[in-house]
PDB file of the backbone (N, CA, C, O) and the ligand in Angstrom, with CONECT records:
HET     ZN  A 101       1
ATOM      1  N   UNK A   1      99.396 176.458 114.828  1.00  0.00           N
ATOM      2  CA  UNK A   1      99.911 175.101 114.584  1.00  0.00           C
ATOM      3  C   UNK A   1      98.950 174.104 115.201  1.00  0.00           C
ATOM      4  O   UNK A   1      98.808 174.026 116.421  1.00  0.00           O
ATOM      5  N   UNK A   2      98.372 173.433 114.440  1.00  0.00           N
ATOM      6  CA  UNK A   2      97.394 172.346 115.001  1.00  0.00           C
ATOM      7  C   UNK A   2      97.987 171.135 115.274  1.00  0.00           C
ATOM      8  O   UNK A   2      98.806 170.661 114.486  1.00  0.00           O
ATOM      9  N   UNK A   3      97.588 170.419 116.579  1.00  0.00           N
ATOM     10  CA  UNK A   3      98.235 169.500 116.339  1.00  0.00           C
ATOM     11  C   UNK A   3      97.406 168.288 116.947  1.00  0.00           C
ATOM     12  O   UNK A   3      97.518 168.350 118.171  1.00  0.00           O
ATOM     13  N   UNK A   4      96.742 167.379 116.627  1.00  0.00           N
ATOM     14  CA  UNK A   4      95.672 166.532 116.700  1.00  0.00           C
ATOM     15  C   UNK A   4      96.355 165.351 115.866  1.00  0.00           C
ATOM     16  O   UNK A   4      96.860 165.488 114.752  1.00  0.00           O
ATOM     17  N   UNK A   5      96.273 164.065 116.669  1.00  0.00           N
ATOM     18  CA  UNK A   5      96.305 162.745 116.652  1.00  0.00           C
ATOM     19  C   UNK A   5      95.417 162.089 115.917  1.00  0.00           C
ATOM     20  O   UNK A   5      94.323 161.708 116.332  1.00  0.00           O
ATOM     21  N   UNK A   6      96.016 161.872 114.371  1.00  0.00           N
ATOM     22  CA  UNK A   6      95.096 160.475 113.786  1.00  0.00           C
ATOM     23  C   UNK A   6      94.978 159.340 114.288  1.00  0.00           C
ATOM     24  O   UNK A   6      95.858 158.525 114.566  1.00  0.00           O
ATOM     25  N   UNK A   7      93.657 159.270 114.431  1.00  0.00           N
ATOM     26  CA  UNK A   7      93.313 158.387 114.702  1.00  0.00           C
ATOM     27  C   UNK A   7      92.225 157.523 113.720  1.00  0.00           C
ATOM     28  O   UNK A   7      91.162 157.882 113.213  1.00  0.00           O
ATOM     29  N   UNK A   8      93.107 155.955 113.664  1.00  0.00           N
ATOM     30  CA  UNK A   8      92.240 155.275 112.465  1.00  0.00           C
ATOM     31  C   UNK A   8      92.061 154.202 113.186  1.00  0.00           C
ATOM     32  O   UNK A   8      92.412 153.947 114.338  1.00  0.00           O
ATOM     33  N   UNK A   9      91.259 153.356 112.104  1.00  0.00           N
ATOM     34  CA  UNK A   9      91.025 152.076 113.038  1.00  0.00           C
ATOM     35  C   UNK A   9      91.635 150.850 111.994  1.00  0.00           C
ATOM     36  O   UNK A   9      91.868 151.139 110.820  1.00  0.00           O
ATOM     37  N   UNK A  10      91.838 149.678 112.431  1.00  0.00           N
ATOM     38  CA  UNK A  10      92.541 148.811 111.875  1.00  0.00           C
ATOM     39  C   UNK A  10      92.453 147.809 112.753  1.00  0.00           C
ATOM     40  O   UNK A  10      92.022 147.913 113.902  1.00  0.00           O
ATOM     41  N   UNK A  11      92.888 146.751 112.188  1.00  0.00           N
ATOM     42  CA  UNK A  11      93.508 145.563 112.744  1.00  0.00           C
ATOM     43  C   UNK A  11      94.891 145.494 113.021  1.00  0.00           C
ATOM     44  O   UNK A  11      95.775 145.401 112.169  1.00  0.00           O
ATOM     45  N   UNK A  12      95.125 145.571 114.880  1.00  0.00           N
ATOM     46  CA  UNK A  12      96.449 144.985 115.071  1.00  0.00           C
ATOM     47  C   UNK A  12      97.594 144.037 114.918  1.00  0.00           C
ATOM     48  O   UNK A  12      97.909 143.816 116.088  1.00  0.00           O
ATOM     49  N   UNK A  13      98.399 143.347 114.154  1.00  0.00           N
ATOM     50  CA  UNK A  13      98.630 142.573 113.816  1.00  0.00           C
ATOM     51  C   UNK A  13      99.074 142.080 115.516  1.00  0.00           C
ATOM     52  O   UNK A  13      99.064 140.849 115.533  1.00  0.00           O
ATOM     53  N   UNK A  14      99.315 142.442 116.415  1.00  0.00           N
ATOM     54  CA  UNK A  14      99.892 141.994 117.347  1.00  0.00           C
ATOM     55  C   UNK A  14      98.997 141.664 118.280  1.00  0.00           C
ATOM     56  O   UNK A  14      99.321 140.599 118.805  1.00  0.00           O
ATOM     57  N   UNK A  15      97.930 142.149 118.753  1.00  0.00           N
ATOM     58  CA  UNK A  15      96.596 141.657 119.540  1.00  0.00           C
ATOM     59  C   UNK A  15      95.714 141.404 118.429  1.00  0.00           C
ATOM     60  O   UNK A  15      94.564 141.103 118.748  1.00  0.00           O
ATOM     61  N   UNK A  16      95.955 141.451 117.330  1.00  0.00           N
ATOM     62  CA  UNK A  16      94.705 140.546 116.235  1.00  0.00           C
ATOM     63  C   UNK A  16      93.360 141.539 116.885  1.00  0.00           C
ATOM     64  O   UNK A  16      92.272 140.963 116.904  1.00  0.00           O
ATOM     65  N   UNK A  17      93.388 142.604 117.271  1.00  0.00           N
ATOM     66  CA  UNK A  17      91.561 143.071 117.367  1.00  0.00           C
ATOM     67  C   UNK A  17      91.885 144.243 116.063  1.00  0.00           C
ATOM     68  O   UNK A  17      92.828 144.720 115.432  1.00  0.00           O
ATOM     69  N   UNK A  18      90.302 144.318 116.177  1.00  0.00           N
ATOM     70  CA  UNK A  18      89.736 145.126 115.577  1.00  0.00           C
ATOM     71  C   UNK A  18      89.771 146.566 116.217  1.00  0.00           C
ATOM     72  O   UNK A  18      88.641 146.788 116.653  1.00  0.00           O
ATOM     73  N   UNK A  19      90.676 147.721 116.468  1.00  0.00           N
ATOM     74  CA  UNK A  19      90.961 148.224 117.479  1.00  0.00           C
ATOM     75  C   UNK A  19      91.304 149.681 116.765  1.00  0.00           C
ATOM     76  O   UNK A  19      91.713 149.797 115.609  1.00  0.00           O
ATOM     77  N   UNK A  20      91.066 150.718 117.647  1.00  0.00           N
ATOM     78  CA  UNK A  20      91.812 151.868 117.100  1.00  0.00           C
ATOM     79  C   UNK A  20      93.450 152.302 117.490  1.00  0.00           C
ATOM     80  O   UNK A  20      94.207 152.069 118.433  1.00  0.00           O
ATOM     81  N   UNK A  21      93.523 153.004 116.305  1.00  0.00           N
ATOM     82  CA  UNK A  21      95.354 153.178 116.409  1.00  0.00           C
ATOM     83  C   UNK A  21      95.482 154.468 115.615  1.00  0.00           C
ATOM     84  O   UNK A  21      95.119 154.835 114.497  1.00  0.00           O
ATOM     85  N   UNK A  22      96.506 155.312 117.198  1.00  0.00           N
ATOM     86  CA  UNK A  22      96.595 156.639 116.780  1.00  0.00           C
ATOM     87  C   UNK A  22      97.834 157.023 116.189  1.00  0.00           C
ATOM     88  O   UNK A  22      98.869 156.422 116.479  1.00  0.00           O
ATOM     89  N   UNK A  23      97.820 157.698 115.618  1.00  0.00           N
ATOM     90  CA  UNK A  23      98.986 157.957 114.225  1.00  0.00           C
ATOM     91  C   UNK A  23     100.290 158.724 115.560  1.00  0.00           C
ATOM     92  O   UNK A  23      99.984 159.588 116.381  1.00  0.00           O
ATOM     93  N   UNK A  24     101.391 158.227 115.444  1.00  0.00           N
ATOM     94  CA  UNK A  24     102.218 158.878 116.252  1.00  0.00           C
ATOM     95  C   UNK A  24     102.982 159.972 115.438  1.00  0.00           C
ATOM     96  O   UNK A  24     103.561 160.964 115.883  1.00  0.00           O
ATOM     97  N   UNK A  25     102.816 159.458 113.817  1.00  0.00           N
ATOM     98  CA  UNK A  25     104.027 159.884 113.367  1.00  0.00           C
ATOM     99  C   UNK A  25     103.090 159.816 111.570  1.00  0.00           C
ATOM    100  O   UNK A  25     101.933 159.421 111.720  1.00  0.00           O
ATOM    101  N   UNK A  26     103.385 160.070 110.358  1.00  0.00           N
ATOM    102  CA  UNK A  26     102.947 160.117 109.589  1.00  0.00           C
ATOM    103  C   UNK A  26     102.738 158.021 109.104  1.00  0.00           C
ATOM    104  O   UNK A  26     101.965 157.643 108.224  1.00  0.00           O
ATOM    105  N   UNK A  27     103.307 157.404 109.640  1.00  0.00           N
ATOM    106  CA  UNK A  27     103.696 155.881 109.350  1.00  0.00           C
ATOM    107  C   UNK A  27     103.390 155.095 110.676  1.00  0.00           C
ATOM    108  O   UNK A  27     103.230 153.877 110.759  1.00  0.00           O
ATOM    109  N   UNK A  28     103.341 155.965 111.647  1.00  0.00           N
ATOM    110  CA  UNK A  28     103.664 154.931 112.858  1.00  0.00           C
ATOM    111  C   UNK A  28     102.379 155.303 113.263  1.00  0.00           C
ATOM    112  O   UNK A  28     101.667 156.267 112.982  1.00  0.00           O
ATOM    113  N   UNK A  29     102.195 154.010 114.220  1.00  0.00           N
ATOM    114  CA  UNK A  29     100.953 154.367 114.458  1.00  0.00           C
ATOM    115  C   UNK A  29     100.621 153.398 115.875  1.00  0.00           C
ATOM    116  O   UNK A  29     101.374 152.425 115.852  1.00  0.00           O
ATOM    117  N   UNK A  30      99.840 153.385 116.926  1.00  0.00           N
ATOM    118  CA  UNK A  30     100.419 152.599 118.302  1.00  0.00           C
ATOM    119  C   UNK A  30      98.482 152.316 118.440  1.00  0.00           C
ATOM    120  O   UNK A  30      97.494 153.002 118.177  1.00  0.00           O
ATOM    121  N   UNK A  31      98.752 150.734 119.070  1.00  0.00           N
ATOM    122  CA  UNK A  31      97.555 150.103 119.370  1.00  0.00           C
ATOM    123  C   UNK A  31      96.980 150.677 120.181  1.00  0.00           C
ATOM    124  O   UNK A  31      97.630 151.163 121.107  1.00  0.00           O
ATOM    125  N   UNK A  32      95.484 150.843 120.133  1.00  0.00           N
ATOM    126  CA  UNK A  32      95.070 151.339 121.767  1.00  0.00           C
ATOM    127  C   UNK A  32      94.311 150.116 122.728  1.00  0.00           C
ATOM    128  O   UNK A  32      93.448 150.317 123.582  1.00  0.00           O
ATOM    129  N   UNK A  33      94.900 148.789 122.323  1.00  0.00           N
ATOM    130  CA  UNK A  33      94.080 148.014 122.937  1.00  0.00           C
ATOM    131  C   UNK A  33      95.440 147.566 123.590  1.00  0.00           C
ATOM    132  O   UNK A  33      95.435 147.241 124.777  1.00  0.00           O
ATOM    133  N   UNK A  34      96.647 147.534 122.830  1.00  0.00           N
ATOM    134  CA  UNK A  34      97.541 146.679 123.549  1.00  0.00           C
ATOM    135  C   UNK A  34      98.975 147.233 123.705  1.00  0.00           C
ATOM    136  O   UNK A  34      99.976 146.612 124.063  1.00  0.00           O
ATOM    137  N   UNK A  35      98.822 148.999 123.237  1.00  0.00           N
ATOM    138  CA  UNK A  35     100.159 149.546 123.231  1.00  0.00           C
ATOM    139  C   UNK A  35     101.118 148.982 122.193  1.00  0.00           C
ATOM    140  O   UNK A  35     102.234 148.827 122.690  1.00  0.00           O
ATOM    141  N   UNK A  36     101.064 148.694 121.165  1.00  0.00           N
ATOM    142  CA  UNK A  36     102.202 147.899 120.012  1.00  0.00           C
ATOM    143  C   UNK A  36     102.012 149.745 119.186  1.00  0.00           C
ATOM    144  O   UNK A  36     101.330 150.752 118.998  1.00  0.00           O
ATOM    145  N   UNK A  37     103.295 148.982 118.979  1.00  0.00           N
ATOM    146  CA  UNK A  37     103.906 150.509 117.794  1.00  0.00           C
ATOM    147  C   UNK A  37     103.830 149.305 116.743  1.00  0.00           C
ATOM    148  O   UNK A  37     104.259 148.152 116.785  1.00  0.00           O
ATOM    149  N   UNK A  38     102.932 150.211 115.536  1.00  0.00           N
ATOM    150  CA  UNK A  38     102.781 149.392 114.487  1.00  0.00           C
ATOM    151  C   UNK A  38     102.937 150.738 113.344  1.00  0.00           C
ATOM    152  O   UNK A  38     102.485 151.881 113.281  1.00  0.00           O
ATOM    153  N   UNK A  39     103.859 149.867 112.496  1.00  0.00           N
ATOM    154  CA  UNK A  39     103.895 151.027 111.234  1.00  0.00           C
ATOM    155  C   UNK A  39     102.961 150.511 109.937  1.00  0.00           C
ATOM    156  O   UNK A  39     102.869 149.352 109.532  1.00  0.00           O
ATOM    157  N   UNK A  40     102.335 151.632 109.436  1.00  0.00           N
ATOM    158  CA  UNK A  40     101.607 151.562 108.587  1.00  0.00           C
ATOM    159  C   UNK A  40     102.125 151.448 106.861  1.00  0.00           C
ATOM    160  O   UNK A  40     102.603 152.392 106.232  1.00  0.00           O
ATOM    161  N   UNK A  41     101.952 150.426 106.461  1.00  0.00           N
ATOM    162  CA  UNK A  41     102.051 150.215 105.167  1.00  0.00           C
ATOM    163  C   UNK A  41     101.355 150.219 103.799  1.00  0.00           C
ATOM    164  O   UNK A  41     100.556 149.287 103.699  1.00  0.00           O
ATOM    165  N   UNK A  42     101.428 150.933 102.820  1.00  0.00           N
ATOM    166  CA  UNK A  42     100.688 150.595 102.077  1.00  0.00           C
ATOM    167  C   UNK A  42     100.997 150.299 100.521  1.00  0.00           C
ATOM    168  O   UNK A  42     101.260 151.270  99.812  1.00  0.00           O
ATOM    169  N   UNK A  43     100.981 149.083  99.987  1.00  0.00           N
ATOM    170  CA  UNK A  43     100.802 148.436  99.192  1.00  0.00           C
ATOM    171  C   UNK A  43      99.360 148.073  98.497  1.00  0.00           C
ATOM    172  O   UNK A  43      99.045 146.884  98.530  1.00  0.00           O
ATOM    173  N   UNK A  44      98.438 149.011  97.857  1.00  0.00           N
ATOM    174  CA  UNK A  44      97.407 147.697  97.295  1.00  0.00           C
ATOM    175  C   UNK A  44      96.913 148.305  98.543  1.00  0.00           C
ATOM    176  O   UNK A  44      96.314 149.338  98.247  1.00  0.00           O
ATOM    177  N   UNK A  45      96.912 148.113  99.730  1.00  0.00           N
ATOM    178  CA  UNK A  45      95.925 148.409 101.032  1.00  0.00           C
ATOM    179  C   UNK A  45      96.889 148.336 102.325  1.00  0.00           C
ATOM    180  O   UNK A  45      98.088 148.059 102.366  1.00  0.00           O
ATOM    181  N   UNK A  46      95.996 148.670 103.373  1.00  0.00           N
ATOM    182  CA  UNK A  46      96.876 149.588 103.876  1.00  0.00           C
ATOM    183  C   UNK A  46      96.850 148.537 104.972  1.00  0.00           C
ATOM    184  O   UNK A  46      95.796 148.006 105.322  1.00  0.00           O
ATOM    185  N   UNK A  47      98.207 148.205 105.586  1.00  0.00           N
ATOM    186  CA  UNK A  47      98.180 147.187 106.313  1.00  0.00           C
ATOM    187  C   UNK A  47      99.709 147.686 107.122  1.00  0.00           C
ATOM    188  O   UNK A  47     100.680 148.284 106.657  1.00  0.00           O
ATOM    189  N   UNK A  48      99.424 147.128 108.591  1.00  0.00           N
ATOM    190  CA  UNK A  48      99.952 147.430 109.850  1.00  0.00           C
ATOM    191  C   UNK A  48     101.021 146.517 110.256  1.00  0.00           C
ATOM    192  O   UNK A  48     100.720 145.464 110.818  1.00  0.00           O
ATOM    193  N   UNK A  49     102.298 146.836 110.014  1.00  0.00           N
ATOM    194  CA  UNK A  49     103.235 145.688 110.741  1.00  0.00           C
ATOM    195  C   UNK A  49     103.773 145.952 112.033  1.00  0.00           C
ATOM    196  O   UNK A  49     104.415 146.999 112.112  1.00  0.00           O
ATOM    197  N   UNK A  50     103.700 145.461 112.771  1.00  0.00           N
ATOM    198  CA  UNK A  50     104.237 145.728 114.318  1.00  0.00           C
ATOM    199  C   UNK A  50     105.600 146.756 114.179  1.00  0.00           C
ATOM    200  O   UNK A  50     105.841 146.994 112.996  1.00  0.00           O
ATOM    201  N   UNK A  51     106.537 147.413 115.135  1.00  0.00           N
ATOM    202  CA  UNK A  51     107.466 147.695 114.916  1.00  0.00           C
ATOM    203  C   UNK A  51     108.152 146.979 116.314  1.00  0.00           C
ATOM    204  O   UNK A  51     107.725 147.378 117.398  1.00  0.00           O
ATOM    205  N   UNK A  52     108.856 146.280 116.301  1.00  0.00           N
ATOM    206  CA  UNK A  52     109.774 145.273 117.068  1.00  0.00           C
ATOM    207  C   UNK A  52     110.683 146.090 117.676  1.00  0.00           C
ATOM    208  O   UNK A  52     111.496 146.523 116.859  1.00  0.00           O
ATOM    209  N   UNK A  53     110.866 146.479 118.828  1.00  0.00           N
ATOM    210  CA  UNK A  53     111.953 147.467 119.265  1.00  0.00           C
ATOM    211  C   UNK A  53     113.076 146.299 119.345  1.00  0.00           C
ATOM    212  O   UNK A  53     113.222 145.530 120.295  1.00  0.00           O
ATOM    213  N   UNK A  54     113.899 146.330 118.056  1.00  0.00           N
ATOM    214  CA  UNK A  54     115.102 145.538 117.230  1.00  0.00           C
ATOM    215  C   UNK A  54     115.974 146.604 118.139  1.00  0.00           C
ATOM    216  O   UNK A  54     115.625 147.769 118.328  1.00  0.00           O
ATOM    217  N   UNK A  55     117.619 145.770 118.863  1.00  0.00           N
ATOM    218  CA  UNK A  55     118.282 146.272 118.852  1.00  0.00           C
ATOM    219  C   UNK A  55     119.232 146.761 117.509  1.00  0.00           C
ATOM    220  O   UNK A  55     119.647 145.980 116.653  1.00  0.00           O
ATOM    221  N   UNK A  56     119.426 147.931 117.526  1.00  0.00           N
ATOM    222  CA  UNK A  56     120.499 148.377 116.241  1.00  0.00           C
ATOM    223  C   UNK A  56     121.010 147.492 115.834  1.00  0.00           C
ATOM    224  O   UNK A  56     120.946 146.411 116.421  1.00  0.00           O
ATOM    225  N   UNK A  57     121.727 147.665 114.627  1.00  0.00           N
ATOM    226  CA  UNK A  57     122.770 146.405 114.145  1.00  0.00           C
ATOM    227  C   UNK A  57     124.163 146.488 115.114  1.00  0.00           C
ATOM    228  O   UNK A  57     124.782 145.440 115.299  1.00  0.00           O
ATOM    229  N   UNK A  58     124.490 147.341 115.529  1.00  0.00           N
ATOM    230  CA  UNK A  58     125.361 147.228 116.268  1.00  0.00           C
ATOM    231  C   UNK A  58     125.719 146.476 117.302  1.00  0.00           C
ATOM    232  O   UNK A  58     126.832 146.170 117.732  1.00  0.00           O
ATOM    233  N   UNK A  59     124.412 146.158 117.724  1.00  0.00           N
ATOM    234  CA  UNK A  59     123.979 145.443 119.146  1.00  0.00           C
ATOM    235  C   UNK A  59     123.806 144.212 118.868  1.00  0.00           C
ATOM    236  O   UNK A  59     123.855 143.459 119.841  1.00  0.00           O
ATOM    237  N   UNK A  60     123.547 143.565 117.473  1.00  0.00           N
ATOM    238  CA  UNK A  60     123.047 142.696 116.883  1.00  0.00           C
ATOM    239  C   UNK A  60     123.996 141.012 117.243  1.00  0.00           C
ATOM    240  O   UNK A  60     123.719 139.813 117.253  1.00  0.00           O
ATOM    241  N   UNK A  61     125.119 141.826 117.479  1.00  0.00           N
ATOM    242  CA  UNK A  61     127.107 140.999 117.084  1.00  0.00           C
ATOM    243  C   UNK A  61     127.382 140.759 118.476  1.00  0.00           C
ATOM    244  O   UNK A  61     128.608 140.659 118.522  1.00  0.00           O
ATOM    245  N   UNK A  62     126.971 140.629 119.503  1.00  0.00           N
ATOM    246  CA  UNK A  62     127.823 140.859 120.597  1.00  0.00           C
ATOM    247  C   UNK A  62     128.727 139.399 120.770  1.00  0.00           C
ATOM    248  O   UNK A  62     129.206 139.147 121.876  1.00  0.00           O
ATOM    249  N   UNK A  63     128.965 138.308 119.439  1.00  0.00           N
ATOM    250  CA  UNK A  63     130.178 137.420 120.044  1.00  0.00           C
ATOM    251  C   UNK A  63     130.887 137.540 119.079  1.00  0.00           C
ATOM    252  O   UNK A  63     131.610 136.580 118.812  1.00  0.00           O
ATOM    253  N   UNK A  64     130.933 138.583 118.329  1.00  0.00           N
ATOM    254  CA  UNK A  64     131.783 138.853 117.064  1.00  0.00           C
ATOM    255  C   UNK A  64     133.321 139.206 117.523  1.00  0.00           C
ATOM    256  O   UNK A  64     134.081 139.116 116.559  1.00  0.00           O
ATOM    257  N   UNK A  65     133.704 139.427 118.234  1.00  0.00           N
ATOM    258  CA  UNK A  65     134.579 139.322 119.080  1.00  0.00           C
ATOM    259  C   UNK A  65     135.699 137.857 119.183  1.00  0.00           C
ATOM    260  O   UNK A  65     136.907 137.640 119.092  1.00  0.00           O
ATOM    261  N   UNK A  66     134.391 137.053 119.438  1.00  0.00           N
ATOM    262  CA  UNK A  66     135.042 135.725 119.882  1.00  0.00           C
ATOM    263  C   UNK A  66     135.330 134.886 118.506  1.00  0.00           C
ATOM    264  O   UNK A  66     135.775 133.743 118.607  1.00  0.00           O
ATOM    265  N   UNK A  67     135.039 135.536 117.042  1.00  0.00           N
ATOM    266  CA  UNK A  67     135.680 134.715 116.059  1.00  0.00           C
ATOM    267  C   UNK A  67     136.576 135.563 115.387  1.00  0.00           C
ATOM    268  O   UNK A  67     136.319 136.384 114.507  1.00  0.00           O
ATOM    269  N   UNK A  68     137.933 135.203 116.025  1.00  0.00           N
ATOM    270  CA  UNK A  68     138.947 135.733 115.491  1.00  0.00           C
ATOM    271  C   UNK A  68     139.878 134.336 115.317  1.00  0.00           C
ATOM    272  O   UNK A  68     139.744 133.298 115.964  1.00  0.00           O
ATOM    273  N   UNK A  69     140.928 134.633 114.181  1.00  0.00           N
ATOM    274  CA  UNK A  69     142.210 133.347 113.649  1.00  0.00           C
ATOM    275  C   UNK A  69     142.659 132.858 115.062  1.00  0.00           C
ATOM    276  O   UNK A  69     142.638 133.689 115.969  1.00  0.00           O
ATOM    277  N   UNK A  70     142.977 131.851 115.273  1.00  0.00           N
ATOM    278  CA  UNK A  70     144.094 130.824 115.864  1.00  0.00           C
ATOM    279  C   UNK A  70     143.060 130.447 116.483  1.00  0.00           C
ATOM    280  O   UNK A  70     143.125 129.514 117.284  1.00  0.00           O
TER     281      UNK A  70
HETATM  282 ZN    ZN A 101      97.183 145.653 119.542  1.00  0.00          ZN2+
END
């Protein structure tokens, strides 16, 4: 079982360099200049969107609570 880290190079969208970024995952892929998890997209060419550690949707509501009737 081999298991070796792609590594490509790209532009970070999040430190804007010209920088290499190693494949974590078949899509994901993490800056080596500035640590950003950026997933790889490709449309037409292959381009890097940050991945935002988004809380769940669950987490999203926390005053959903406070709109209830009366
Ligand atoms: Zn970066």
């Amino acid at each position: 079982m081999k298991v070796s880290a792609e590594v490509v190079k790209g532009i970070c969208p999040t430190c804007d360099e010209d920088t290499m970024l190693v494949g974590l995952t078949n899509e994901l892929y993490r800056c080596m200049n500035c640590g950003a998890d950026l997933q790889q997209h490709v449309n037409g060419k292959i381009s890097y969107l940050p991945v935002i550690a988004t809380p769940s949707d669950k987490n999203i509501q926390p005053f959903e609570k406070e709109w209830k009737d009366g």
